[in-house]
C-alpha positions as CSV (number, residue, x, y, z in Angstrom):
1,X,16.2,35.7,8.5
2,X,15.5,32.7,10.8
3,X,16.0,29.7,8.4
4,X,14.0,28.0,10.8
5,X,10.4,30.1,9.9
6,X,11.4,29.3,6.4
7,X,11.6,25.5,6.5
8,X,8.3,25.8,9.0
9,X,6.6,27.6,6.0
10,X,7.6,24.9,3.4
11,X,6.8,22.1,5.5
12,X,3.2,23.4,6.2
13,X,2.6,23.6,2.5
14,X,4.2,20.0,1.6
15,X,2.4,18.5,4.6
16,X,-1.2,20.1,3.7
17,X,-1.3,21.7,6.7
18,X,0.0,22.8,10.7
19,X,-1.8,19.3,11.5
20,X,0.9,17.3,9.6
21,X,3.6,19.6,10.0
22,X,4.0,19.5,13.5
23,X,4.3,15.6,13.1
24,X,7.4,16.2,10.8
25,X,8.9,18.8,12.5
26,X,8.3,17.8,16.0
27,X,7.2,20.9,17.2
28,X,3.8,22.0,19.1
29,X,1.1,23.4,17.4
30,X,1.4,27.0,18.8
31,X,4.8,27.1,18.6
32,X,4.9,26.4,14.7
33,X,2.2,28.8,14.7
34,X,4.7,31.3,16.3
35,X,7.7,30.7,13.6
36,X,4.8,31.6,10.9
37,X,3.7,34.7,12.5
38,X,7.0,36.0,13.1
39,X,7.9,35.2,9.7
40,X,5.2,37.0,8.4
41,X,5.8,40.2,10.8
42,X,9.7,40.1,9.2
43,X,8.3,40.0,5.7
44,X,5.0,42.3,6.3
45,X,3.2,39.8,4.1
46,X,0.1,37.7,4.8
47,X,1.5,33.8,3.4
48,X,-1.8,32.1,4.3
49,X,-5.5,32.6,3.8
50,X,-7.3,31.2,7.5
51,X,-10.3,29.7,6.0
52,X,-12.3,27.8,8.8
53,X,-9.7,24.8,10.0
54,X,-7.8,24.7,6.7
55,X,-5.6,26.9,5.2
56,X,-4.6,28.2,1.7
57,X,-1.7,30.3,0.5
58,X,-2.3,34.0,-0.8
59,X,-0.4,34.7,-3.7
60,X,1.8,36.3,-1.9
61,X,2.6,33.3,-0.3
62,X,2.8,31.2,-3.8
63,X,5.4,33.6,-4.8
64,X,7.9,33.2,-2.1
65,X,7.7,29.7,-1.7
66,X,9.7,29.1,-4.6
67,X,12.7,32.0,-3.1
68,X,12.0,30.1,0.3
69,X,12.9,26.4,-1.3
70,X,15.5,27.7,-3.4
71,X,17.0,29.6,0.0
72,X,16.8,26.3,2.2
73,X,18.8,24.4,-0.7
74,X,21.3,26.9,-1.1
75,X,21.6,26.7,2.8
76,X,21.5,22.3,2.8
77,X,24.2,22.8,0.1
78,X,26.5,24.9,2.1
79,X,26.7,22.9,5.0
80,X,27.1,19.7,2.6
81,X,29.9,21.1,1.1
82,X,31.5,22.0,4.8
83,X,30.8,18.4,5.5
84,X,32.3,17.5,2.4
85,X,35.3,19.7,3.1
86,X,35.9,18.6,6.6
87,X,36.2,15.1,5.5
88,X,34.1,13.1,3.0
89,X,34.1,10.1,4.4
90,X,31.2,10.4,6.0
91,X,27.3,11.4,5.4
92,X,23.7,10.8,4.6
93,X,23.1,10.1,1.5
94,X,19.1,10.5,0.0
95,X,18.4,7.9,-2.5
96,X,14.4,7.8,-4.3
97,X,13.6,4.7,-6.4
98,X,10.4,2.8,-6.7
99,X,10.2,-0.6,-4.8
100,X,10.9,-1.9,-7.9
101,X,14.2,-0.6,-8.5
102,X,14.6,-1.0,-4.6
103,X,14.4,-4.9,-5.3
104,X,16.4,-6.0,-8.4
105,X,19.3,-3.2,-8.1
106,X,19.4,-1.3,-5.2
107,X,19.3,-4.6,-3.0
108,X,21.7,-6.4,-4.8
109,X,24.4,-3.1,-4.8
110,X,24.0,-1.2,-1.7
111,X,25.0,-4.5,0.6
112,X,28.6,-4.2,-2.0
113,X,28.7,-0.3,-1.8
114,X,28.3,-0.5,2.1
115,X,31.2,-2.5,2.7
116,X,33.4,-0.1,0.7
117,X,31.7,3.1,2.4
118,X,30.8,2.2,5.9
119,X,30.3,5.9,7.4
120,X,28.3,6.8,4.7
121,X,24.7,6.6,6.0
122,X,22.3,5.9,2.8
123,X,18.4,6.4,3.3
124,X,16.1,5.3,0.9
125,X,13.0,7.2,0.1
126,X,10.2,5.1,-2.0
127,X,7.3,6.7,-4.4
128,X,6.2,6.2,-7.5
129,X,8.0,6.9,-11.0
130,X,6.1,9.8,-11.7
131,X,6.7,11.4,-8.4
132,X,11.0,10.9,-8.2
133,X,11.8,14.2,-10.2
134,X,9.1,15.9,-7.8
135,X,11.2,14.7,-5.0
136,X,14.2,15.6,-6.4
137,X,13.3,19.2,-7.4
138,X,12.5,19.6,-3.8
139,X,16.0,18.2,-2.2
140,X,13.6,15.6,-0.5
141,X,16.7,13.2,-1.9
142,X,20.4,14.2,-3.5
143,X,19.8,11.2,-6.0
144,X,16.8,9.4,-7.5
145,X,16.8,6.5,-10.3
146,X,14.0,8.2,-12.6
147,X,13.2,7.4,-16.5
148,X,12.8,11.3,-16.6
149,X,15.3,13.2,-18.9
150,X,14.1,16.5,-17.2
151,X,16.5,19.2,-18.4
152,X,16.9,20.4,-15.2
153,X,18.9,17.0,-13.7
154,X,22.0,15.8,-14.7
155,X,21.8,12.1,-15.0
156,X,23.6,9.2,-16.1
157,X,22.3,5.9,-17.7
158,X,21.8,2.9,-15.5
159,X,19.8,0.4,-17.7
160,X,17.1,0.2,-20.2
161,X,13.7,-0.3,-18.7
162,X,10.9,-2.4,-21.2
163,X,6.7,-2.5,-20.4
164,X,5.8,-6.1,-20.6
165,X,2.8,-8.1,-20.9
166,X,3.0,-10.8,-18.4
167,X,0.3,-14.1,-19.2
168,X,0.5,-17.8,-18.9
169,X,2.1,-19.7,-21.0
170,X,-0.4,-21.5,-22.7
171,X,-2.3,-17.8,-23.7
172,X,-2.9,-17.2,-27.5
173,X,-0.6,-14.1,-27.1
174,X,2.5,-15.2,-25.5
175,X,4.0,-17.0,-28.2
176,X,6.1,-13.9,-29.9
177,X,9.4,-12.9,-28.9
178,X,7.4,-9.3,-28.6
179,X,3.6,-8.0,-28.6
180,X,2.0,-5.4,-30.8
181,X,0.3,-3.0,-28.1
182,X,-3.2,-3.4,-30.3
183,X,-3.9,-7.0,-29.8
184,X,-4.4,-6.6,-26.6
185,X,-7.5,-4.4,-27.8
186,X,-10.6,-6.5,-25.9
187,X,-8.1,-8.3,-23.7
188,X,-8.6,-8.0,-19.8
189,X,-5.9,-6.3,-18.5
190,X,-4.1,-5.8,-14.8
191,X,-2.4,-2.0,-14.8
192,X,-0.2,-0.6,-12.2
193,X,-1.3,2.5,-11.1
194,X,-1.0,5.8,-12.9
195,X,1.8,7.1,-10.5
196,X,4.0,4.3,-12.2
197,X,5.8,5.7,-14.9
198,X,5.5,2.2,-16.5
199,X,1.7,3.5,-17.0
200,X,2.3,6.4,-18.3
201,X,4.2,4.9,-21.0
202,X,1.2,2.2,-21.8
203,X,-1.2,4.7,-21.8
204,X,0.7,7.3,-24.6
205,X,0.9,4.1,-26.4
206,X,-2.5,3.3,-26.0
207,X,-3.8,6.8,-27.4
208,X,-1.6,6.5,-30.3
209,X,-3.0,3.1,-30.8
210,X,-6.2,4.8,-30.5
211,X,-7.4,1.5,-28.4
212,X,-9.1,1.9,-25.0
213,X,-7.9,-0.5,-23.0
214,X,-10.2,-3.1,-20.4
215,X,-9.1,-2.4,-17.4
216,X,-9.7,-5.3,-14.3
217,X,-7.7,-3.9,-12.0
218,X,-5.1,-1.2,-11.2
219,X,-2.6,-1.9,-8.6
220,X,0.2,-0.4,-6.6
221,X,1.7,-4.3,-6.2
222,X,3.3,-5.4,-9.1
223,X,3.7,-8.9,-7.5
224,X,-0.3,-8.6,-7.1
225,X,-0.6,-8.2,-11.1
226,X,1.7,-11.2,-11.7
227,X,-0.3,-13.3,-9.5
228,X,-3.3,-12.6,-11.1
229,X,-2.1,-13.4,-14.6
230,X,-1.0,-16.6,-13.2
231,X,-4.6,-18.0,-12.8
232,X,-5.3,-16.5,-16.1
233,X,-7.5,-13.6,-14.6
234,X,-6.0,-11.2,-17.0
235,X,-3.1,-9.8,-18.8
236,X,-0.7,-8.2,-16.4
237,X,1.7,-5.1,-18.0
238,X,4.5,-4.3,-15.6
239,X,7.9,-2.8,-15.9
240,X,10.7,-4.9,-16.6
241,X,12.5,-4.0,-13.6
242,X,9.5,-6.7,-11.8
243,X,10.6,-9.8,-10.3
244,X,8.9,-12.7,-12.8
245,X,8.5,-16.0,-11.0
246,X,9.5,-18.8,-13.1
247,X,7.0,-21.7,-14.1
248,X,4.2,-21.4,-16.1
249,X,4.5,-17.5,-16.9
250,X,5.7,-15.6,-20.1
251,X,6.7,-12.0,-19.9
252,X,6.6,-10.6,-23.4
253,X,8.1,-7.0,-24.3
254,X,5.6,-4.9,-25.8
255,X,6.0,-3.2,-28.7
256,X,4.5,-0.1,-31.0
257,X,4.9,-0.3,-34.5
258,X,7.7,-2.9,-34.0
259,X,9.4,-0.4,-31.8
260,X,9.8,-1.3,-28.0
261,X,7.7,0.6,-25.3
262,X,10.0,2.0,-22.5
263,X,12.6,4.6,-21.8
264,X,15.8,4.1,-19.9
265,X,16.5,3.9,-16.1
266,X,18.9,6.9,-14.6
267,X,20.4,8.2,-11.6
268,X,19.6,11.8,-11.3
269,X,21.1,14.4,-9.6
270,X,20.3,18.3,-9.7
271,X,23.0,20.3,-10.5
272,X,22.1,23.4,-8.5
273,X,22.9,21.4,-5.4
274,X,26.0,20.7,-4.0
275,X,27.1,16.5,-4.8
276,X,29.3,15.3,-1.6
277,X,32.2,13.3,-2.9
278,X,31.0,10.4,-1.2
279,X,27.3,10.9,-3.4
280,X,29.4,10.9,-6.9
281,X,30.8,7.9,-5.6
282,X,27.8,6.2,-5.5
283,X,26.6,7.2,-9.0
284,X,29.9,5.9,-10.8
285,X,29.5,2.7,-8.2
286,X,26.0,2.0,-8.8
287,X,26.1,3.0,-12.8
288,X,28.8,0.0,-13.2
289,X,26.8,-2.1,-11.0
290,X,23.6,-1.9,-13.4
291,X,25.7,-2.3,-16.4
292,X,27.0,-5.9,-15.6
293,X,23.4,-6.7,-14.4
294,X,21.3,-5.3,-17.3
295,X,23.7,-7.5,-19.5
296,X,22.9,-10.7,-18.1
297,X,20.2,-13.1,-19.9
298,X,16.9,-12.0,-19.5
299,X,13.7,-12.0,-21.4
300,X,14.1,-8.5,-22.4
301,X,17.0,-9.5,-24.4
302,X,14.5,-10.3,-26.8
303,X,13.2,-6.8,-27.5
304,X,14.7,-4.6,-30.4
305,X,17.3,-2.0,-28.5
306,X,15.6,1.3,-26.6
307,X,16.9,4.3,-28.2
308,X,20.3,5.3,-25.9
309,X,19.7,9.1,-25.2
310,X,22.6,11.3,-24.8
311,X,23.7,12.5,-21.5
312,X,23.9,15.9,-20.9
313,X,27.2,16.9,-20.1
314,X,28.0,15.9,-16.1
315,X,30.8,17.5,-13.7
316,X,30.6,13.5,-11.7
317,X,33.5,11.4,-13.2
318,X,34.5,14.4,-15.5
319,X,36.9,16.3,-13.4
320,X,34.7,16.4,-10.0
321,X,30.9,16.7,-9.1
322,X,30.5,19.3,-7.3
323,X,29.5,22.8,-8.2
């Protein structure tokens, strides 16, 4: 089987469509149509319904997509490990975090880790919180910093990460050392947007609270909520990996019941792929990076401790990463 068809097939679906997956895999439009034609003939199965100018798969098709991307990551993984054997001490490495995490860890580290590494290539892939453990599922990346404890990773703890309410000052409600999530009830408030994990954390806490919150604004800028808050136009509620100018600003953990609202930062990994040397590396690297940053003075020192879960048990550091 032409591993070629099978990547053509995934891509389409991914993409949404031949349109878009000719872009990505720089291919013509009939050709790609080719790969899927003869990839169909080989299978004697019919993967997508023609339906006008878009396209949908049968259930045929939903069923082998899963064999297909589990085939393509067995195949990435074989010729990482050759890689690996050859040499390892050089590669690409595939590293998802939110701009967030891009800009107070991953900028000050990778600079340090480069210097040590230089022929290992590192590409950073952004999106949201929510959509990390998508990526990584799909080998889009070989690590992502994610507040998910899926059981399917194996992940190890970088730092804890806090929601906070961010308000002037001089505001009624900034003069705690934390905030009860229900007196913001009736306050106008400036939310990232739902593809943040951050938000998926406020809202849980919101339903609990059994408050419905008044929402201004929802934004994909963090920096764009802290601004606002600045002039007083509302209460912003970011993660506490954000960058929080100093002067005339209070950023104020919030809390549930006295207990804080957040979960902790990891760097994930999924075992059923193969981890180049150089990749566990990187984790124990970076993991001792965000340990001496997280313990540095910050105003999330003044929220009661997160929970530390327990990591699952991890090949990386424990007698080699690599399966």
């Amino acid at each position: 089987m032409d591993l070629r068809h099978l990547r053509a097939f995934v891509t389409i679906v991914d993409a949404g469509g031949f349109g878009r997956a000719v872009a990505r895999l720089n291919l013509s439009q009939p050709a790609l149509s080719r790969q899927i034609r003869a990839l169909e003939t080989e299978l004697d199965v019919q993967l997508f319904d023609r339906i006008g100018r878009r396209i949908q798969l049968t259930a045929e098709g939903e069923d082998l997509l899963r064999r297909a991307r589990g085939l393509l990551t067995d195949a990435d993984s074989l010729g990482e490990r050759a890689r690996a054997l050859k040499g390892g001490r050089a590669g690409v490495l595939r590293v998802g975090a939110t701009p967030q995490a891009m800009e107070t860890l991953l900028a000050g580290f990778l600079p340090r880790y480069r210097r040590g590494h230089p022929g290992i290539d590192v590409h950073l892939v952004e999106d949201g919180g929510v959509r990390l453990a998508t990526r990584l599922e799909r080998s889009d990346v070989h690590l992502a910093l994610t507040a998910s404890t899926d059981a399917r990773f194996r992940w190890r703890l970088l730092a804890p990460l806090y929601v906070l309410a961010v308000l002037p000052k001089s505001h009624r409600l900034g003069r705690g050392a934390t905030l009860e999530i229900g007196e913001l009830a009736d306050e106008p408030l400036l939310l990232p947007r739902r593809d943040f994990a951050s938000r998926e954390w406020f809202d849980a806490a919101c339903q609990i609270a059994h408050m419905r919150p008044r929402v201004l604004l929802e934004s994909g800028a963090p920096s764009t909520l802290v601004a606002l808050a600045r002039v007083a136009y509302g209460i912003a509620i970011v993660p506490s990996n954000v960058r929080i100018p100093r002067g005339g600003l209070r950023a104020v953990p919030l809390v549930q019941r006295g207990a804080p609202i957040g979960r902790w930062l990891s760097l994930a990994w999924d075992p059923r792929r193969f981890l180049a040397p150089y990749a566990e590396q990187f984790v124990e690297e970076l993991v001792a990076y965000a340990h001496r940053a997280s313990a540095k003075p910050g105003s999330t020192r003044r929220a009661p401790p997160l929970p530390r879960p327990k990591e699952p048990a991890s090949d990386v550091s424990r007698g080699g990463g690599s399966k």
